[in-house]
C-alpha positions in Angstrom: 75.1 171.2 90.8 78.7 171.8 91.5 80.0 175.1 93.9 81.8 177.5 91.8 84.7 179.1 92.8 82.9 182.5 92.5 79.4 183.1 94.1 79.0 185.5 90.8 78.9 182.5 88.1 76.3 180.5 90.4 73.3 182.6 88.9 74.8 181.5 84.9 74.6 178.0 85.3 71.3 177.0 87.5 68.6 174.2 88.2 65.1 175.5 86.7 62.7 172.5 87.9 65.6 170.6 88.1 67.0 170.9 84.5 69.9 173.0 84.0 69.9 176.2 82.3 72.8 179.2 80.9 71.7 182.0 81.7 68.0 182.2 80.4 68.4 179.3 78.0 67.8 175.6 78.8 70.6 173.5 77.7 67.9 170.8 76.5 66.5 173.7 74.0 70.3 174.4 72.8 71.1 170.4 72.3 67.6 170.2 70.3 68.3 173.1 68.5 72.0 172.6 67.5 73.0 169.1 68.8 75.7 167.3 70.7 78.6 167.4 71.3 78.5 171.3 72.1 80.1 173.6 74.1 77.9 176.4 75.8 79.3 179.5 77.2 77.8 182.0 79.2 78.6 186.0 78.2 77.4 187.4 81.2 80.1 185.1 83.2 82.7 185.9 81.1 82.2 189.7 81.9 81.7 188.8 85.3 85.2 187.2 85.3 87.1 190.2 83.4 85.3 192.9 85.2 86.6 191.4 88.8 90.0 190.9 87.4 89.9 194.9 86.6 88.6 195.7 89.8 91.3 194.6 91.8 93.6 196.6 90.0 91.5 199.9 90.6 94.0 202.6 90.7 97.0 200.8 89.1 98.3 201.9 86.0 97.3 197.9 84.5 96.9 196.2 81.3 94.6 193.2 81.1 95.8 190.8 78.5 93.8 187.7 78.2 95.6 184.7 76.4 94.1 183.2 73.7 95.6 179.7 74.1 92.8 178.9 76.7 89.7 179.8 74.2 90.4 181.6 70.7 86.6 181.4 69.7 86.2 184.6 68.0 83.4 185.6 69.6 84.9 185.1 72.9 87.1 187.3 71.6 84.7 189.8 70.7 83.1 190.0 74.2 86.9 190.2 75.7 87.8 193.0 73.2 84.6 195.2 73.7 85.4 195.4 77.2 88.9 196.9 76.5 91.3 193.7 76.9 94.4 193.7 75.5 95.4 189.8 74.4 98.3 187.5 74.9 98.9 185.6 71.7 101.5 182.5 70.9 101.1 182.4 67.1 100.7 184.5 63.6 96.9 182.8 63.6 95.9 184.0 67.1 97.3 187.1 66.0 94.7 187.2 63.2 92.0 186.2 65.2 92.4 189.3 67.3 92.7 191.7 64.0 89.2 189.7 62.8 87.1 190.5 66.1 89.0 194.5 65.7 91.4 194.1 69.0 93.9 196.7 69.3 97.0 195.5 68.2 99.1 198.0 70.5 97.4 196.0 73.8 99.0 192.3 72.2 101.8 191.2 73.5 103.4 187.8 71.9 104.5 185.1 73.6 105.9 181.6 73.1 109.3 179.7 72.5 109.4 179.6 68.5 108.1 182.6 66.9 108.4 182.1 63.1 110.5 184.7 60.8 107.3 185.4 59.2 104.9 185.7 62.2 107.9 188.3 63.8 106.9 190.2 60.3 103.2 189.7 60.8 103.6 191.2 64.6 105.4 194.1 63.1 103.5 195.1 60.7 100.7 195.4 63.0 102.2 197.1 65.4 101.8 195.3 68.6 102.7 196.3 71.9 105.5 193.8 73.2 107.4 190.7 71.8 108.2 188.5 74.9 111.8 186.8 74.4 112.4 183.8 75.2 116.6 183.2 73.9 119.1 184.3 72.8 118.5 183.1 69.2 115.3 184.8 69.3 116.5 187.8 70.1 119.2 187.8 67.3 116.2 186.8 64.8 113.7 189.7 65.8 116.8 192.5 65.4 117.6 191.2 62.5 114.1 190.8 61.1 113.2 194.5 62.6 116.3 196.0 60.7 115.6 195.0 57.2 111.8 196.3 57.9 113.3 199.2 59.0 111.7 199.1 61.9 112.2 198.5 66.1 111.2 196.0 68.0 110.0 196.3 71.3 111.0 193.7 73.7 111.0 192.4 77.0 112.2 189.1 78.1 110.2 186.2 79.4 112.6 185.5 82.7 112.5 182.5 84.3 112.7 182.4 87.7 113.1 178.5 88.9 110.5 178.6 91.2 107.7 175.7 91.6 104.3 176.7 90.6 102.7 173.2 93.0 101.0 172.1 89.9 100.8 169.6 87.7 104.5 169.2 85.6 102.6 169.7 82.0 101.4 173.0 83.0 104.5 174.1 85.0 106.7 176.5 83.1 109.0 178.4 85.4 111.4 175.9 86.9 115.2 175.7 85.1 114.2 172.3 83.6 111.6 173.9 81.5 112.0 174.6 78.0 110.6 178.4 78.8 112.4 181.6 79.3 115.5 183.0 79.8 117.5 181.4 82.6 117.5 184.0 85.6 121.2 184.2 86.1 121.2 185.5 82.3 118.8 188.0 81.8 120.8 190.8 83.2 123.5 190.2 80.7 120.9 189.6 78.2 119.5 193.0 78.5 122.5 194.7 78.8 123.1 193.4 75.4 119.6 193.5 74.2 119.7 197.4 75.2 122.9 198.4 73.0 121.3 196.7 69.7 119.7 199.4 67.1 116.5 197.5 66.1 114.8 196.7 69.5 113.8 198.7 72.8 113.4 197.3 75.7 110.4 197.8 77.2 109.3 195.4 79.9 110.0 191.7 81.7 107.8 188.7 81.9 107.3 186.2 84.1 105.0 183.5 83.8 105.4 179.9 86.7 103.1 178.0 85.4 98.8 177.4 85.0 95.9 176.2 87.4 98.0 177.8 90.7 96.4 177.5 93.5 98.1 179.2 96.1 99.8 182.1 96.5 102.9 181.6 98.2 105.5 180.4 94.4 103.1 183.3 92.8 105.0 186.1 95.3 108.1 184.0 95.3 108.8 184.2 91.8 106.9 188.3 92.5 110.3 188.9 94.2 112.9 187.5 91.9 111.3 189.2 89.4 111.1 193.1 91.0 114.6 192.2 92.2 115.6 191.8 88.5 113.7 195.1 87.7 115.5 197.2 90.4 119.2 196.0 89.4 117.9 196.9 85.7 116.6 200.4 86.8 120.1 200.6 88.6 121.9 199.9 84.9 119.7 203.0 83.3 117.8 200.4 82.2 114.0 201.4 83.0 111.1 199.6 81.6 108.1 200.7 80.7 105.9 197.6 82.4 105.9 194.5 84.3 104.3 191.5 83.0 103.6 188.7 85.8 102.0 186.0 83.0 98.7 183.8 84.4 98.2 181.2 85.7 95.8 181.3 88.2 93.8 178.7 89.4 89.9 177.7 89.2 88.2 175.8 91.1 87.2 172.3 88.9 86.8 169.5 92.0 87.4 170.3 95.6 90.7 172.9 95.1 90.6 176.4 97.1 92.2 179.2 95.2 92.1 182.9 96.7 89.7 185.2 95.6 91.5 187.2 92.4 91.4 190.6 94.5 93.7 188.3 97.6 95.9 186.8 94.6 96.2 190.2 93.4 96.4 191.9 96.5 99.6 189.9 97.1 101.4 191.1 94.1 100.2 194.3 94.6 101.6 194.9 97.7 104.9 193.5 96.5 105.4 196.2 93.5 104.3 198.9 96.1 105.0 202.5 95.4 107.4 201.4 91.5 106.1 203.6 88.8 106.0 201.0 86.6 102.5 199.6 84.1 101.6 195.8 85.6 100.4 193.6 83.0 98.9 190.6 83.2 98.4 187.5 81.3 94.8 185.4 82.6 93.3 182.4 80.1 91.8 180.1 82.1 90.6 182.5 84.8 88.7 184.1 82.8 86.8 181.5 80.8 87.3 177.8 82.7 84.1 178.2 84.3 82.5 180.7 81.8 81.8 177.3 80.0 80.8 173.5 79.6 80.3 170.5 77.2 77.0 169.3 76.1 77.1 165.7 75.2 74.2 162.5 74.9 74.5 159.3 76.3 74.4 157.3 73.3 75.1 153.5 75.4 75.1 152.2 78.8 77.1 149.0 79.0 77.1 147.1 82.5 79.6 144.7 82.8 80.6 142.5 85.8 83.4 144.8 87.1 82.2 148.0 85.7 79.6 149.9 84.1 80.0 152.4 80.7 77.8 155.5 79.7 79.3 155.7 76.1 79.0 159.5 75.2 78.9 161.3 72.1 81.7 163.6 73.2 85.4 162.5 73.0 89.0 162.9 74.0 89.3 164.9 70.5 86.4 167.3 72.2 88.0 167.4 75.4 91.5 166.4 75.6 92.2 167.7 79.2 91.1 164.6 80.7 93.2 162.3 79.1 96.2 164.3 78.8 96.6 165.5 82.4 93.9 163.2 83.8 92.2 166.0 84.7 89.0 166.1 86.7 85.6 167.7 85.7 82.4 167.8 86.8 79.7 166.0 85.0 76.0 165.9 85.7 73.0 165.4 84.4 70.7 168.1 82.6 67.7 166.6 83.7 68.2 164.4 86.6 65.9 161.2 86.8 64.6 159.3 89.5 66.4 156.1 90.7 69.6 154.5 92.2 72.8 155.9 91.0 75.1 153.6 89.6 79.2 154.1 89.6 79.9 155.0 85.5 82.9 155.6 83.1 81.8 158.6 81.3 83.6 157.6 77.7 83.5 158.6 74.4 83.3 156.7 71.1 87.3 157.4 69.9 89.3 154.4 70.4 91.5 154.7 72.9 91.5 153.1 76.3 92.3 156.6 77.4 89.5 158.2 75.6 87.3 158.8 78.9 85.8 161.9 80.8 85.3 160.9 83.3 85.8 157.7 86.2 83.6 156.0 88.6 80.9 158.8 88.4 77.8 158.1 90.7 74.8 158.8 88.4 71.1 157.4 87.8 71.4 157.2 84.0 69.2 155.7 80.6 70.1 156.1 77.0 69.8 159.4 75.3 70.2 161.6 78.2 71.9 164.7 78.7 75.7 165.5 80.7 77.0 168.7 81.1 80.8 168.4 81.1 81.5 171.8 83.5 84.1 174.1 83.8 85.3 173.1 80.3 85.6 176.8 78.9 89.3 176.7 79.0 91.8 174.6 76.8 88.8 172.4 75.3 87.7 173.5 71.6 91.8 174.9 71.3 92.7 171.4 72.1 90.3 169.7 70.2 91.0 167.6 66.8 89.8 165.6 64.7 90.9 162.4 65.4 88.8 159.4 64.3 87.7 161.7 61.7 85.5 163.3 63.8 84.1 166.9 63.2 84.6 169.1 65.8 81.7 170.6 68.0 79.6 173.1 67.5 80.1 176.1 69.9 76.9 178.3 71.9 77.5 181.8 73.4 74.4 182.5 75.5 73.5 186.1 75.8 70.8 186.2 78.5 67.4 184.6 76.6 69.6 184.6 73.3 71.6 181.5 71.9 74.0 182.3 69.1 75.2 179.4 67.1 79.2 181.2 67.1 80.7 177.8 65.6 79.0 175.8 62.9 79.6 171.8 63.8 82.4 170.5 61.1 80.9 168.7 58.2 82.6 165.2 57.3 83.4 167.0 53.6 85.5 169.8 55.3 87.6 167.5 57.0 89.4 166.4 53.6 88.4 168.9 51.3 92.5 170.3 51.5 93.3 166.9 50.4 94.5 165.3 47.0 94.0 161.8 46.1 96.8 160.4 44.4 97.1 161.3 40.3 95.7 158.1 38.2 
C-alpha cells in the first residue's frame, strides 16, 4: 500500500489478510456487488480531511468553502454540507447541486471566467454570499443584471497576482499569461470604480495561484501581494468584509512532500496577523484526492516482445487526469497473488494511444483481477465522459460497515435517449 500524505487516512484504506478494504468494507464485496469500473470513497476520510482544515483555523473568524469542480457527487456534497461547509461553485448546475443536498446558499461564493446572464440570475435569486469577478465585462454584466432585478450584487474581484504556483502549466492560474483574474496593476482602479456603481457592494478579494501546490513559499508570495492590495483598499475607505485566498493545495499522489495543512495555514495566518478581516478559503482536492479511488478488472494481459499490457475495464473517459496532465497514480492490487512481478501498461479499452493509467507498473498479475486506482477522489467522475460511448461509473460512499450505491452506473439507453434520429 501506498503512504498517505496524512497518517489520519491510513486506517480508511487498509490490507485485511492482504486484500484491501474502505473502511469496514472489502472492495472485492463492493466490485461483486456493484461492478467495475467504480469509484469508492471513504466518509470517514473526508471528515477527517475537513475537520483538520477547520482546525487550523481555530480562533479565526473563517469560512470553509469546498469547490465543487474537484467532486460534485451529491452525496459528497451532503457529507461536506452537514459539517457546515460553505461551497465554491463555477457554474448555474453546481449551484443546483448544492440547493439539492440543502447547502446554504449565503456560504457559496461563485467563481469562474464566464458566468452566463442567466446563471448571474440564478446566483441572485438565491442569494449567495459573493460573486468573484474576474473583468471588466463581467462586472458591467452583473450591475446591469442586478439593476433590472432590483437587486445588489455583492462582489469581490478574483486578483491576479503573477506569481508562479511550481506546478504543472494546466493547473496554474495566477501568472499574467493566464486567462484568470483581474491583472494586479488594475484592480485598485477596478474597485474604485466597482465601489461608486449602485447595484453591487464590494465585499471581499480573491486570490487563487494555481492547484496541486506543494510548497509554501509562491502560496505567501502571492499572501503578500494580496494583503498589500487590501491595505491600499482600506486606505481608499474601501473595507472589505473577507479575504478569500482560493485552494490549491497539494496532496501527496507519488513521492511529493506537501506541509501539513496546519504549517500551510500557519504561514498565511501569520501573514494576515492582527487585520479584522473573515479569511475564506477555497480547498477541492484537499479535501477529497485521497478520500477516494477507482475500482477497475483486468479484463487482458497482452505480452509482447518490448512490452507487456493489463487491458483494464476503466478508461481515460473514467479517469482523464492521466492522460491529460500525465499525471501519476498509484495502482495496486486488491488481492495480491504470489509470483514474479512483471513491468505493465495499465490501459483501458478507449482507443487512443493515450488512453492509459498507468506506465511500466511492476505487478504479478492474471486476468480478472482487481486494481485500485488511488488517490482518484479529485477531478475523476467531474472529468469523466462518455467517449466511446461508454457509461460512466458507478460511484460507492462507504460509511464504516455500510456501502451506499450514491451513483447508479449509466445504462447504454441513457446515453442517447436526448437524441432524435433524423425525420423519414
Amino acid at each position: 500500500m501506498r503512504r498517505p500524505d496524512t497518517p489520519q487516512l491510513a486506517e480508511y484504506f487498509a490490507r485485511r489478510d492482504g486484500r484491501l478494504w474502505v473502511e469496514d468494507v472489502p472492495l472485492e464485496t463492493i466490485a461483486a456487488r456493484h461492478g467495475t469500473p467504480c469509484y469508492v470513497y471513504s466518509r470517514a476520510a473526508l471528515e477527517s480531511r475537513f475537520r483538520a482544515f477547520e482546525a487550523a483555523l481555530a480562533g479565526r473568524d473563517h469560512l470553509v468553502c469546498y469547490a465543487l469542480k474537484a467532486n460534485s457527487t451529491l452525496a459528497v456534497l451532503d457529507v461536506f454540507a452537514r459539517l457546515g461547509a460553505g461551497f465554491d461553485i463555477v457554474s448555474g448546475g453546481e449551484l443546483a447541486r448544492v440547493i439539492a443536498v440543502e447547502g446554504d446558499p449565503k456560504r457559496i461564493v461563485f467563481s469562474g471566467v464566464g458566468k452566463r446572464e442567466a446563471e448571474m440570475r440564478q446566483a441572485l435569486a438565491a442569494g449567495i454570499l459573493c460573486f468573484n469577478v474576474e473583468s471588466a465585462s463581467e462586472l458591467d454584466r452583473l450591475d446591469r443584471v442586478a439593476g433590472e432585478m432590483g437587486r445588489r450584487a455583492p462582489v469581490s474581484f478574483r486578483v491576479n497576482p503573477d506569481v508562479d504556483p511550481k506546478t504543472h502549466p494546466y493547473i496554474s492560474t495566477g501568472l499574467k499569461e493566464n486567462k484568470f483574474g483581474i491583472a494586479y496593476d488594475d484592480a485598485l482602479d477596478l474597485y474604485r470604480a466597482a465601489a461608486r456603481r449602485q447595484n453591487v457592494a464590494v465585499v471581499g478579494i480573491d486570490c487563487h495561484i494555481g492547484s496541486q501546490i506543494t510548497e509554501v513559499a509562491p502560496y505567501l508570495e502571492a499572501v503578500d501581494k494580496v494583503l498589500a492590495l487590501v491595505d491600499q483598499l482600506a486606505a481608499d475607505g474601501i473595507r472589505l468584509h473577507h479575504l478569500d485566498f482560493g485552494g490549491g493545495f497539494g496532496i501527496r499522489y507519488r513521492d511529493e512532500t506537501p506541509p501539513a495543512i496546519a504549517e500551510f495555514l500557519g504561514g498565511i495566518l501569520a501573514r494576515v496577523g492582527n487585520r479584522k478581516i473573515k479569511l475564506m478559503f477555497e480547498p477541492g482536492r484537499w479535501l477529497v484526492g485521497n478520500a477516494g479511488l477507482l475500482l477497475t478488472r483486468v479484463e487482458y494481459l497482452k505480452h509482447g516482445a518490448d512490452r507487456s499490457f493489463a487491458i483494464v475495464d476503466a478508461a481515460m473517459n473514467d479517469l482523464m487526469r492521466p492522460a491529460l496532465y500525465d499525471a501519476w497514480h498509484e495502482i495496486v492490487p486488491v488481492a495480491p497473488r504470489a509470483g514474479a512481478p512483471r513491468g505493465y501498461e495499465i490501459v483501458g479499452p478507449v482507443c487512443e494511444s493515450g488512453d492509459f493509467l498507468g506506465h511500466d507498473r511492476d505487478l504479478a498479475l492474471e486476468e480478472g483481477d482487481l486494481l485500485a486506482v488511488m488517490s482518484a477522489g479529485a477531478y475523476g467522475m467531474t472529468m469523466s465522459s462518455n467517449y466511446n460511448t461508454r457509461p460512466r461509473a458507478a460511484e460507492v460512499l462507504v460509511d464504516g460497515a455500510t456501502a451506499h450505491l450514491v451513483r447508479e452506473r449509466e445504462s447504454i439507453e441513457a446515453l442517447f435517449a436526448l437524441e432524435r434520429r433524423l425525420p423519414e
